[in-house]
NUDORO-453344 format. One record per residue: residue number from 1; z, x, y of N, C-alpha, C, O in turn. Coordinates in pm, whole numbers, plus 50000, padded with zeros to 5 digits. Layout:
N
REC	i	n.Z	n.X	n.Y	ca.Z	ca.X	ca.Y	c.Z	c.X	c.Y	o.Z	o.X	o.Y
REC	NUM	Z	X	Y	Z	X	Y	Z	X	Y	Z	X	Y
...
***
This chain:
246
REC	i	n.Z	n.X	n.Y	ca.Z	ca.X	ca.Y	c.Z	c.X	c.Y	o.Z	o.X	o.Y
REC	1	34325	38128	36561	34185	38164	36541	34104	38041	36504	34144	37956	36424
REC	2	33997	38038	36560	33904	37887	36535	33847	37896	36390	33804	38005	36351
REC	3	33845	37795	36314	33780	37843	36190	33614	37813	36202	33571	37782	36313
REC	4	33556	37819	36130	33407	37838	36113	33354	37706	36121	33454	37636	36103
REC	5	33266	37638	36136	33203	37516	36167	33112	37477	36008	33078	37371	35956
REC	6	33096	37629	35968	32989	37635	35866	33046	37753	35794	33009	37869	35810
REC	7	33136	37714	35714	33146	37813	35618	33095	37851	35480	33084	37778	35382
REC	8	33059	38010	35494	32935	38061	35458	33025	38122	35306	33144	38096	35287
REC	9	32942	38202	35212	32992	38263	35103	32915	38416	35128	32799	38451	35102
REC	10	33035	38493	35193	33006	38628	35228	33032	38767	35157	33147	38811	35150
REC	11	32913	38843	35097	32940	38927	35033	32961	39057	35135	32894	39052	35239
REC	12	33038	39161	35119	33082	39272	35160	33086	39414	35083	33175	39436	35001
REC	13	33033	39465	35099	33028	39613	35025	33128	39683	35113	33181	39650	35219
REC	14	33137	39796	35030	33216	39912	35080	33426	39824	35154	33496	39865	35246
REC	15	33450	39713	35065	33534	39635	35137	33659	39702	35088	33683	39599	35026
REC	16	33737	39761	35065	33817	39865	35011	33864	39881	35133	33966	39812	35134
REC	17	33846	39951	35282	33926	40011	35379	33820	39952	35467	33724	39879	35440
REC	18	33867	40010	35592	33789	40003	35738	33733	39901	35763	33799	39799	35745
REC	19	33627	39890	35801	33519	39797	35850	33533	39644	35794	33529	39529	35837
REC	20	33555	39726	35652	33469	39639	35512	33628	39526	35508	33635	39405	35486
REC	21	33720	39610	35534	33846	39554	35457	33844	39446	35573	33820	39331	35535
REC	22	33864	39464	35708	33896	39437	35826	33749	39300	35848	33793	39205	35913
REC	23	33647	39286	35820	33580	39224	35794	33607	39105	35697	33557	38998	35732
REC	24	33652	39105	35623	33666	39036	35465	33803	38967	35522	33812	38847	35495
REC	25	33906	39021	35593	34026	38953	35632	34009	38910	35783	34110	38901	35853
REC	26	33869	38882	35840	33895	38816	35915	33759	38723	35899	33728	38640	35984
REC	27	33705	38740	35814	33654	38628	35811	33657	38496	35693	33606	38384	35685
REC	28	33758	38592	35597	33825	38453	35505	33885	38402	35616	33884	38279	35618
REC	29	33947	38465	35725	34068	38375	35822	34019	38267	35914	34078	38193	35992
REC	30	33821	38287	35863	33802	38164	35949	33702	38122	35874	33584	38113	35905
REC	31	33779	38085	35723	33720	37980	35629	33611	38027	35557	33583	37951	35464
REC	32	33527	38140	35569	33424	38181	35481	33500	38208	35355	33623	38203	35351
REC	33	33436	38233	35266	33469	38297	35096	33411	38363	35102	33289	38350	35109
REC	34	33498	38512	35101	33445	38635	35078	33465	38690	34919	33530	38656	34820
REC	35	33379	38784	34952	33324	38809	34784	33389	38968	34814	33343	39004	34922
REC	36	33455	39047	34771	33480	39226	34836	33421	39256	34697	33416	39194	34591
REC	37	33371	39395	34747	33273	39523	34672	33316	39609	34718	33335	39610	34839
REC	38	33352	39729	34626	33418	39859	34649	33385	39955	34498	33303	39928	34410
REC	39	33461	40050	34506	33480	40118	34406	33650	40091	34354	33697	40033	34256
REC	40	33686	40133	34421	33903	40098	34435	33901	40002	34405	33920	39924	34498
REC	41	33874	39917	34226	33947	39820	34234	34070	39739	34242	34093	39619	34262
REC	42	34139	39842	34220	34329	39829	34240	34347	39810	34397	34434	39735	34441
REC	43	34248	39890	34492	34274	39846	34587	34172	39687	34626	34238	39600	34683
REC	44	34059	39662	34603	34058	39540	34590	34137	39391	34551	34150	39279	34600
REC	45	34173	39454	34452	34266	39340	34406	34395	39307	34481	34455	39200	34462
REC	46	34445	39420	34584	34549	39405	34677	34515	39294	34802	34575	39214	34873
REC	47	34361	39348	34776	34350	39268	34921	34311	39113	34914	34357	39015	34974
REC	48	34200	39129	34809	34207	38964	34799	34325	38914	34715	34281	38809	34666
REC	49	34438	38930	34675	34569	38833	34677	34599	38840	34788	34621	38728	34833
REC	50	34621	38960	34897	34642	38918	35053	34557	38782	35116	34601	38689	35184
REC	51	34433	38806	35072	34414	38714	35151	34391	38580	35120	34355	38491	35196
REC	52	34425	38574	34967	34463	38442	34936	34609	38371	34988	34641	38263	35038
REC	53	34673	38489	34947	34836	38430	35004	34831	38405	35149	34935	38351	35188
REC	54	34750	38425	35234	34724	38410	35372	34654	38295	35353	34670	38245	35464
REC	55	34582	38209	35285	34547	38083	35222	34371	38086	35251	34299	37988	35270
REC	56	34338	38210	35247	34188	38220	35219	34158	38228	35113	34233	38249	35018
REC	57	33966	38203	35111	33911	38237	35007	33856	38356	34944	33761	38407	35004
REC	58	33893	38409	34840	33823	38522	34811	33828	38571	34663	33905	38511	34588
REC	59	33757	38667	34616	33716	38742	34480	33677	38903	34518	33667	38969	34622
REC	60	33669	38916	34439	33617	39073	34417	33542	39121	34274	33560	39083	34158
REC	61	33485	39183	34311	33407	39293	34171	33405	39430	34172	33398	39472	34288
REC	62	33409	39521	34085	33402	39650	34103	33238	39673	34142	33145	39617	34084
REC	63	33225	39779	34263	33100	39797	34315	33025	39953	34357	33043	40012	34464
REC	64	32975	39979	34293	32921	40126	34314	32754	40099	34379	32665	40094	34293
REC	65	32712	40081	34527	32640	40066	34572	32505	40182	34535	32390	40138	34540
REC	66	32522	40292	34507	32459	40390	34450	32363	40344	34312	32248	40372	34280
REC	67	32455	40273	34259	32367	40184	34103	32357	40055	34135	32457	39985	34148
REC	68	32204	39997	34154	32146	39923	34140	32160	39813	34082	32135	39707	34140
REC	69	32212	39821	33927	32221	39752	33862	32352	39666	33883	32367	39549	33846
REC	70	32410	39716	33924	32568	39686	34011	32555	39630	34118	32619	39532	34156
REC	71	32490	39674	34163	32481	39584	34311	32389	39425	34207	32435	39312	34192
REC	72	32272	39473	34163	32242	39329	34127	32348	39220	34065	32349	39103	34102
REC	73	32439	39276	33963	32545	39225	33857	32634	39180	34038	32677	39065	34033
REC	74	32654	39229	34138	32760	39175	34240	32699	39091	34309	32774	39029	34385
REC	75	32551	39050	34318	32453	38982	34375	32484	38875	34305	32569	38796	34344
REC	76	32436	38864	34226	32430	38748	34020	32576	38656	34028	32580	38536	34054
REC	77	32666	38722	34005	32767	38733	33978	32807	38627	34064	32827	38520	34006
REC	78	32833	38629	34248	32851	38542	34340	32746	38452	34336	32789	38342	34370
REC	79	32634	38448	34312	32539	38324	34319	32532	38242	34186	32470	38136	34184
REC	80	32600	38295	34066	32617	38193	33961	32767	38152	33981	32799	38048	33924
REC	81	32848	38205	34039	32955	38132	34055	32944	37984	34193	32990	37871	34180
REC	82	32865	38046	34324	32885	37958	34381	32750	37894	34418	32755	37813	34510
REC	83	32632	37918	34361	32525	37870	34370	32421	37897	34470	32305	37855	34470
REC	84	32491	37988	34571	32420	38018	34688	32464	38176	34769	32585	38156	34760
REC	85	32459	38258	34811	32437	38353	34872	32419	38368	35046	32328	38440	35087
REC	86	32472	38328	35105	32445	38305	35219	32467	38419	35324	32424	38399	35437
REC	87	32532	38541	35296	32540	38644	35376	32553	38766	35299	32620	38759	35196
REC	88	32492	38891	35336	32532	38964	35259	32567	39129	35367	32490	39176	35450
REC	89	32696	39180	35330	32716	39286	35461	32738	39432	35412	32841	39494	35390
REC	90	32587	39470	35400	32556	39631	35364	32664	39649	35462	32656	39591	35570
REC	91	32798	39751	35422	32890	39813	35476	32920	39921	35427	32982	40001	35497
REC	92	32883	39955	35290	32937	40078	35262	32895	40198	35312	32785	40180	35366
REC	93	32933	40316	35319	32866	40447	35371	32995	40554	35343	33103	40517	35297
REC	94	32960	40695	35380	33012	40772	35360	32957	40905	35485	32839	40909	35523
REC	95	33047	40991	35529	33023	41057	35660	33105	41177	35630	33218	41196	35674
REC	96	33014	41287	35524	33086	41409	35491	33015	41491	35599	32933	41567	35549
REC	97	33021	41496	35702	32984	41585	35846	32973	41743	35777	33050	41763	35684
REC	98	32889	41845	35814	32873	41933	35834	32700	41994	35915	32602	41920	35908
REC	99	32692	42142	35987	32618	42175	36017	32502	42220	35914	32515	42301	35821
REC	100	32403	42161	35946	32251	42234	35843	32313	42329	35769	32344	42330	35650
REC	101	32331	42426	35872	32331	42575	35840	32438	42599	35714	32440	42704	35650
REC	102	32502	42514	35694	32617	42528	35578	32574	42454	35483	32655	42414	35400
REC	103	32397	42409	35472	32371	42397	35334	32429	42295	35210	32404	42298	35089
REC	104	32514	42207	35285	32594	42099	35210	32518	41997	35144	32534	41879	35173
REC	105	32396	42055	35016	32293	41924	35012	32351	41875	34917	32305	41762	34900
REC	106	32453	41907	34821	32516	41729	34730	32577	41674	34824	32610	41564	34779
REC	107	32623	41687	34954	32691	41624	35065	32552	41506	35100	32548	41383	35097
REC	108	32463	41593	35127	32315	41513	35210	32262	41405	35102	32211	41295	35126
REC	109	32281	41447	35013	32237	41420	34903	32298	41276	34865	32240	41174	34828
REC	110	32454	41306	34890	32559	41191	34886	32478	41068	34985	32428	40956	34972
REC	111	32504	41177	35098	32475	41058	35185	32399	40942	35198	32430	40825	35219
REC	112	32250	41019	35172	32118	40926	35110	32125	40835	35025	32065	40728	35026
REC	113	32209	40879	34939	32245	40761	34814	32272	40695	34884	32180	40639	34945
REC	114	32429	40656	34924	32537	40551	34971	32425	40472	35081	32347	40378	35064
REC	115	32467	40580	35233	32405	40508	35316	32264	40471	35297	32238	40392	35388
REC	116	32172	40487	35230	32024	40458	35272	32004	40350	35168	32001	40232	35200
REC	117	31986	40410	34986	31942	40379	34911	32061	40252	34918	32029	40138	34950
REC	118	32191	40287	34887	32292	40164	34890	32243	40024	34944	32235	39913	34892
REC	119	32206	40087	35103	32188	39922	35134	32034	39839	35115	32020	39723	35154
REC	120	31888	39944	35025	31821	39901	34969	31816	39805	34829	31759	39702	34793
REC	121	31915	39907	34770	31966	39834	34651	32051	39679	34745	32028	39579	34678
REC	122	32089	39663	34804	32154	39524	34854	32071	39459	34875	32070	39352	34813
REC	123	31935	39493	34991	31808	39409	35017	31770	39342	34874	31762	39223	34844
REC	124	31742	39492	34771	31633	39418	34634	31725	39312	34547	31677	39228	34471
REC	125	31882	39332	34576	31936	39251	34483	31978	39090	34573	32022	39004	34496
REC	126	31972	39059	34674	31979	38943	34804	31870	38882	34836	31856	38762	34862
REC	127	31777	38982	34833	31646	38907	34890	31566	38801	34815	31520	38701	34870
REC	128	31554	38825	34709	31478	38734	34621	31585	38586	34629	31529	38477	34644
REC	129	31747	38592	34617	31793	38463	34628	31788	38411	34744	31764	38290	34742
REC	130	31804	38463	34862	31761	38398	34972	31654	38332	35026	31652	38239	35107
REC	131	31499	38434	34931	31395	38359	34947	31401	38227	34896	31364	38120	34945
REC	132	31454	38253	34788	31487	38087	34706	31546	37985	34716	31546	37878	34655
REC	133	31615	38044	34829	31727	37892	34830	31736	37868	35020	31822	37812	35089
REC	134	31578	37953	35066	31540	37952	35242	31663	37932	35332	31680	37838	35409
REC	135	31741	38031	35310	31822	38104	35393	31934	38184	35364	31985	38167	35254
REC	136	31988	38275	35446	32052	38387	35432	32055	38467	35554	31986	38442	35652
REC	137	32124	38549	35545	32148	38686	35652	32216	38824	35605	32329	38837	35560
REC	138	32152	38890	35619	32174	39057	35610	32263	39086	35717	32250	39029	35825
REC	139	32358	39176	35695	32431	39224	35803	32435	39383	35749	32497	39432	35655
REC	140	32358	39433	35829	32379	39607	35793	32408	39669	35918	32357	39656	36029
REC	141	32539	39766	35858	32598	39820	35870	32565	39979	35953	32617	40080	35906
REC	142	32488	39989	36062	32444	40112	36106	32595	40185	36149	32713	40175	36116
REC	143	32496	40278	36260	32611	40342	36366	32596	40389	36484	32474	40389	36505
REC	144	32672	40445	36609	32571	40462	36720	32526	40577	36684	32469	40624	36783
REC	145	32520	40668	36574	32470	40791	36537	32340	40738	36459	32304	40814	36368
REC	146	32274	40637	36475	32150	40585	36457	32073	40614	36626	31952	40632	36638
REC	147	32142	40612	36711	32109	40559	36855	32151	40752	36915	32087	40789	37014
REC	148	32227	40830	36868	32194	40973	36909	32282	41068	36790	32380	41048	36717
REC	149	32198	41169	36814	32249	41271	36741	32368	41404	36791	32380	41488	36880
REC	150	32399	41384	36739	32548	41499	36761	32545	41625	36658	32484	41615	36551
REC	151	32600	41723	36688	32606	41849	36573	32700	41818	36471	32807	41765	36502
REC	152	32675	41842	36361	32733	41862	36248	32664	41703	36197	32666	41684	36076
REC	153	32626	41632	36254	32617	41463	36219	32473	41464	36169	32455	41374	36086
REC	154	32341	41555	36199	32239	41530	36148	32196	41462	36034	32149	41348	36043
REC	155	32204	41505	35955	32171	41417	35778	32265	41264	35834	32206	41159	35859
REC	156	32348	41273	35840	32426	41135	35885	32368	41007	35946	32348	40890	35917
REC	157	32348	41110	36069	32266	41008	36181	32126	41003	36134	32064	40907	36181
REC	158	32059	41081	36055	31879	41056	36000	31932	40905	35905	31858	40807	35906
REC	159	32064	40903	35828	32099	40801	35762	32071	40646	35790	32007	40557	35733
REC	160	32181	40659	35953	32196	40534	35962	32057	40537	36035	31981	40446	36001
REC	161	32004	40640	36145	31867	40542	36176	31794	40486	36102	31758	40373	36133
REC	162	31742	40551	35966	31747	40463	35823	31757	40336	35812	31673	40246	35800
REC	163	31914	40341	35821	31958	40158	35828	31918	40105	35935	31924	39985	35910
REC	164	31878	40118	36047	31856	40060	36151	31666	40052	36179	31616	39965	36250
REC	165	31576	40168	36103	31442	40109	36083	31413	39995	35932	31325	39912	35913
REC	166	31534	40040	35842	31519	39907	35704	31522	39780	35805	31429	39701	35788
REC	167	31620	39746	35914	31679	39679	35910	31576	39593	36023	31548	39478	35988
REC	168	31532	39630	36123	31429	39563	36227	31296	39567	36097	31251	39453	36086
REC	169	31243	39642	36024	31131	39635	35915	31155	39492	35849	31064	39413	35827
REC	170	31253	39475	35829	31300	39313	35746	31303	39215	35787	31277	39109	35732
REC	171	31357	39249	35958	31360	39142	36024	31202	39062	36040	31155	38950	36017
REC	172	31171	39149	36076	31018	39139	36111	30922	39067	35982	30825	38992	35993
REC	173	30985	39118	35866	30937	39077	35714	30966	38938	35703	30867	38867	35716
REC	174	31082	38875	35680	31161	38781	35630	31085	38683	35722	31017	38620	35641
REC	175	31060	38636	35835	31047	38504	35872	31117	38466	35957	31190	38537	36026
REC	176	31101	38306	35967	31231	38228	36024	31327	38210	35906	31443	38200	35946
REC	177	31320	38207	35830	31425	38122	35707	31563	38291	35685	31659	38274	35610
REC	178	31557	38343	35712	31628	38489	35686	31631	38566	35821	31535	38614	35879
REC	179	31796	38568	35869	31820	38632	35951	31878	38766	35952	31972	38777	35874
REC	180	31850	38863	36014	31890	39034	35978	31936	39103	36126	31872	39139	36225
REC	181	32038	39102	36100	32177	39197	36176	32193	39324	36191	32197	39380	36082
REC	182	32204	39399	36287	32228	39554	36266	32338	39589	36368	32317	39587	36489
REC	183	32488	39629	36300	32582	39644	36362	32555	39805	36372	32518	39887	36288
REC	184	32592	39817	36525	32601	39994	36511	32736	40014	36601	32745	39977	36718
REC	185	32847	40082	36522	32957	40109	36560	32964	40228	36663	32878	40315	36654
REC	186	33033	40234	36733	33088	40340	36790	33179	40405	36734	33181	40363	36618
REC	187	33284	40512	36751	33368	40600	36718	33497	40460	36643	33548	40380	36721
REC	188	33521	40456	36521	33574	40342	36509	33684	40392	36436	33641	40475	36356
REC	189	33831	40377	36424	33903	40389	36278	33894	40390	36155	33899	40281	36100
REC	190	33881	40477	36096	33832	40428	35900	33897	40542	35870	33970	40612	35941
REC	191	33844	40560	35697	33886	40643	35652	33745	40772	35617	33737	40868	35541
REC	192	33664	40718	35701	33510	40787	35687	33569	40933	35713	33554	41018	35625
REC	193	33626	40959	35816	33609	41093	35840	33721	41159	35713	33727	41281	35725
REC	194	33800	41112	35609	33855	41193	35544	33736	41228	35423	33775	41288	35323
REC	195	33553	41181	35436	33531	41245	35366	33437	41371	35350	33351	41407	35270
REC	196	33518	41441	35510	33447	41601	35568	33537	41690	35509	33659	41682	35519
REC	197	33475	41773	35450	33525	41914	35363	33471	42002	35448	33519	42105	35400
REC	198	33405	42038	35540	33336	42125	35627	33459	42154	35721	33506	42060	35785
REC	199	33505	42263	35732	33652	42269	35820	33565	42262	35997	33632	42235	36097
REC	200	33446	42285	36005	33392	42263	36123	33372	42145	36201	33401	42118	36318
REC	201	33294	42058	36075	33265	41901	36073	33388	41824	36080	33372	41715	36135
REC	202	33521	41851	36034	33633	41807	36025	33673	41836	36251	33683	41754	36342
REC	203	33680	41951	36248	33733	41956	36371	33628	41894	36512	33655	41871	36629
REC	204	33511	41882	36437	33436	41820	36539	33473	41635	36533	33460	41560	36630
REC	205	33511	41601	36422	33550	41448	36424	33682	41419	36455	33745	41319	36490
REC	206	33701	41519	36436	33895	41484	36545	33874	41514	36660	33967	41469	36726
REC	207	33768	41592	36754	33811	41545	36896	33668	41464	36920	33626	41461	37035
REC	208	33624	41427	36859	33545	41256	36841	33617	41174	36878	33593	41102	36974
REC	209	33742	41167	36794	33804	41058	36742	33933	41041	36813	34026	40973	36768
REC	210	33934	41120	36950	34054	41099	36989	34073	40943	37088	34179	40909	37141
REC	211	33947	40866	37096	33894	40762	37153	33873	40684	37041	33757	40683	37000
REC	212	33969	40604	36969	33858	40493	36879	33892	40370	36895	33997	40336	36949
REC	213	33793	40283	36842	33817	40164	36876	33876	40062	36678	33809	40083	36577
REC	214	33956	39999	36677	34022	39924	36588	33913	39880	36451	33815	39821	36498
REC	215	33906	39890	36330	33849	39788	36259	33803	39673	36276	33682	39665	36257
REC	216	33866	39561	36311	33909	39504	36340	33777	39399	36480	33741	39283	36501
REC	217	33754	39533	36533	33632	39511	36662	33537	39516	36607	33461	39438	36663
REC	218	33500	39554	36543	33337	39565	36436	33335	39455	36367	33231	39389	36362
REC	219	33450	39413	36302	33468	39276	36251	33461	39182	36341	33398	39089	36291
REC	220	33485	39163	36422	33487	39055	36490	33307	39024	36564	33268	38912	36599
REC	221	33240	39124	36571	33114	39145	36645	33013	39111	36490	32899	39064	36480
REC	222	33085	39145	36410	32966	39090	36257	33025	38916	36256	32936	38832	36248
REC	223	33189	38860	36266	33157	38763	36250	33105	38649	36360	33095	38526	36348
REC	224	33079	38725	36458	32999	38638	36593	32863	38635	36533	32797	38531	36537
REC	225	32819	38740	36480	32627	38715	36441	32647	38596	36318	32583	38491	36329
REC	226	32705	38608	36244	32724	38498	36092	32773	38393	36159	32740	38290	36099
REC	227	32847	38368	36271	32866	38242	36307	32780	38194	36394	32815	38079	36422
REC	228	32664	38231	36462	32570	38154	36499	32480	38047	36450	32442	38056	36333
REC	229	32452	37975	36501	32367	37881	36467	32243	37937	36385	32204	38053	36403
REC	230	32181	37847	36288	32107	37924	36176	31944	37945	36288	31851	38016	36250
REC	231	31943	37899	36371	31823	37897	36461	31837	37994	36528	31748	37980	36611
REC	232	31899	38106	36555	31987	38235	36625	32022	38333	36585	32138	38357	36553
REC	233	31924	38413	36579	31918	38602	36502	32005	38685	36601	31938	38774	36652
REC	234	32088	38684	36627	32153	38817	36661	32078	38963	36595	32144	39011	36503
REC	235	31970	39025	36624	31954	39124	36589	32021	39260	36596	31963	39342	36525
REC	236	32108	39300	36650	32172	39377	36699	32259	39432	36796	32233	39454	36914
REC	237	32389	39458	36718	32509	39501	36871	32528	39637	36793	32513	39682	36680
REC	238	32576	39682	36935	32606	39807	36936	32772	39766	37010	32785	39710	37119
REC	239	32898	39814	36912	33058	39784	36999	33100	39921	36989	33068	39973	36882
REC	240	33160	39992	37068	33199	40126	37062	33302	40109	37190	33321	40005	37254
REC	241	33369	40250	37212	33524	40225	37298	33456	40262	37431	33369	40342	37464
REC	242	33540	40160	37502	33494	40141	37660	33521	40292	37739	33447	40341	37824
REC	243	33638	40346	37690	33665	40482	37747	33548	40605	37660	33532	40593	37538
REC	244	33503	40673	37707	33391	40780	37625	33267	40724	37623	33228	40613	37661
REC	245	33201	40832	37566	33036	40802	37548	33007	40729	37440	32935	40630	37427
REC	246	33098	40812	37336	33043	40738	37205	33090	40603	37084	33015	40575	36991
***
């Protein structure tokens, strides 16, 4: 694997499993210092000794994207240790699927937190150091359920389009000096769908999911936008499995 030309100090939310984990171990593998954010810190701590003993760089903090103040303390935290902030990858989310009609609003409710407010709280706690030190990049974390809606996915997909109008709104905000990313996955591996309790929403994401595409591919499409040249916004990919629609 080629290592990085310019290695960056990359923060990661939601880095515990999927995306986040698969992200963080492949892009310490090409010389960035990743920072992981989760809730699981036992499982954090597994991963960055993995990926030190693999002879990368990395840390972790306990991270509850929902509180603010946490996300700022995981913001703080990496920029007084390494002086600078240079990426930051709204990843966390949560995808408890069910239909309207079943009324699941601490589910909706969930959702809004994590996915929406989560990766606001990342903007308010990133943005001000990036203004300061004229440069940085956002990498948020959409989905192609930003790009269409499916049953049982509503509140979900109102989510990530969410992330995906924060995310062109910023672009548009920030300038030249601040670049902003919007990954929108397709049907991907995680552990998202174990968090549907809806026995409906459950059976609608298993024959979703009988097509997915690796961790691993989402990672690799976030670290092509962070490895561009700082003159070069990648605004947005959409990677999803070549077989199916979604």
């Amino acid at each position: 694997m080629t290592p990085s030309t310019d290695p960056k100090v990359v923060l990661v939310t939601g880095a515990s499993s999927g995306i986040g984990e698969a992200t963080a171990g492949l892009l310490a593998e090409r010389g960035h210092h990743v920072v992981l954010g989760a809730r699981r810190t036992g499982r954090l701590k597994e991963l960055t000794e993995a990926i030190r003993t693999a002879g990368g760089s990395a840390e972790y903090h306990p991270l509850d994207v929902t509180d603010a103040e946490q996300v700022r303390n995981f913001v703080d935290a990496a920029h007084s240790r390494h002086g600078r902030v240079d990426v930051l990858v709204n990843n966390a989310g949560v995808m408890p699927l069910s239909k309207l009609e079943a009324l699941r609003t601490d589910e909706w409710n969930r959702m809004i937190d994590v996915n929406v407010r989560g990766v606001l709280h990342g903007i308010a706690a990133a943005l001000p150091v990036m203004r300061a030190q004229h440069h940085g990049q956002f990498v948020n974390v959409a989905s192609i359920g930003a790009h269409q809606v499916s049953p049982t996915a509503a509140v979900y997909c109102a989510t990530k389009y969410a992330v995906w109008a924060i995310s062109e709104g910023l672009r548009q905000e920030v300038g030249g000096d601040i670049r902003v990313t919007t990954i929108s996955p397709g049907v991907t591996e995680s552990e998202l769908a174990e968090s549907i309790s809806d026995p409906v929403g459950r059976e609608e994401m298993r024959t979703y999911r009988s097509v997915a595409i690796p961790a691993s591919s989402v990672g690799e499409a976030i670290a092509f936008a962070i490895d561009q040249p700082a003159a070069v916004d990648v605004s947005e990919i959409i990677v999803r499995p070549t077989a199916g629609q979604s």
